[in-house]
N, C-alpha and C positions, 0 to 999 in steps of 0.2 A: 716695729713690734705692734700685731695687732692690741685694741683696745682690752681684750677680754685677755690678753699674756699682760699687758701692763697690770691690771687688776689683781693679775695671781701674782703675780714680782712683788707688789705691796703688800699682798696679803690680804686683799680686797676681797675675799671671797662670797661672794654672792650667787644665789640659783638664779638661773635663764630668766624666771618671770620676775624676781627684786629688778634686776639688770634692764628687762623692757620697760618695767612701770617706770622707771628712772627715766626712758628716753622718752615715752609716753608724758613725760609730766612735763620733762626738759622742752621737748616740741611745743606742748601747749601752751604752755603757760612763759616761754622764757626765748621763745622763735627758735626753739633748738640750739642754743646756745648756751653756754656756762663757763664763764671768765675763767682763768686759772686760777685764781683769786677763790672759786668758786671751790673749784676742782681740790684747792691745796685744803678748803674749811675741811669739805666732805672726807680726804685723809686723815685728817690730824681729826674726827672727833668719831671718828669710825670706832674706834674700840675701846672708848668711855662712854657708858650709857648715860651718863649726867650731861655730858656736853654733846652727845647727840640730840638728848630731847631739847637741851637750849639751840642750835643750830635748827632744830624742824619748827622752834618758838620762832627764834625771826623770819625764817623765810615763812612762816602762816602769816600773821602779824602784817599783812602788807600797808595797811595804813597808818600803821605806828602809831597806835590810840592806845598799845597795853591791854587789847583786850581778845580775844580770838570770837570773830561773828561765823553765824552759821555761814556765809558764803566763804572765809578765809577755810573755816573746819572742809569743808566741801570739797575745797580746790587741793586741798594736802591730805587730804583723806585716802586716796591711792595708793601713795607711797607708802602713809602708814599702814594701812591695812595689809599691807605684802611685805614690811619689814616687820611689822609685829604684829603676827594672826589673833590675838589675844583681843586686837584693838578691833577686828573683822565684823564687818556685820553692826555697829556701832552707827545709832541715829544721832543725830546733831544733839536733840533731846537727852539721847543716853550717855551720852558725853558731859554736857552742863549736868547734872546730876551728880553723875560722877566724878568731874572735877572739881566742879563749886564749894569750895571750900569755907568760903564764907558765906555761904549762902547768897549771894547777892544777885540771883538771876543772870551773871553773866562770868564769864572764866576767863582770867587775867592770865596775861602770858605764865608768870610764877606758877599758878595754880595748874595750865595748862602743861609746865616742863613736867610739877611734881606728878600730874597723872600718867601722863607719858612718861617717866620713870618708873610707875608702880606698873606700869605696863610691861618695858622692861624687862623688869626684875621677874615676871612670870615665864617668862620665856628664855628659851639659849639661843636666840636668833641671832643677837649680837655679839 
């Protein structure tokens, strides 16, 4: 069964450009590869927006300091911007604004899930 019938059998449903940015991102950043491991997160949190934005918090997060830097924002910027158009067009800047919740100049994973939930919630993407 090709890749895009396994997607509708789950219920995976995704437009052509979610679906490239996904392999675009998967190439880049991961040599084209994604454990099963991987494969089973991105199911199971597919159709809760709470534990989707926590699953796009650690894969950004890659040096595990708790904090989201403008290069991690950069690198997963892609994705979101094509799962949630809301997020589209959003500078590194307009993001720490946005999500800085404590004002502290820089946006913690937590802080970064809740804006990426308010995100979300504007949209029926997911």
């Amino acid at each position: 069964m090709c890749g895009t019938c396994q997607s509708k059998a789950l219920r995976y449903n995704r437009t052509a450009e979610q679906i490239q940015a996904y392999v675009d991102y998967f190439d880049k950043h991961m040599g084209g590869r994604l454990s099963l491991k991987g494969v089973e997160d991105i199911m199971r949190v597919h159709h809760k927006p709470s534990l989707h934005a926590g699953w796009y918090a650690r894969i950004c997060d890659t040096d595990n300091d708790g904090l989201i830097s403008k290069d991690e924002f950069e690198r997963i910027y892609c994705l979101m911007a094509v799962q949630w158009p809301n997020t589209a067009g959003k500078s590194y800047d307009d993001f720490v604004r946005e999500a800085d919740a404590d004002n502290s100049g820089a946006v913690d994973v937590h802080e970064f899930v809740n804006w990426l939930e308010a995100s979300c919630n504007k949209t029926t993407n997911i």
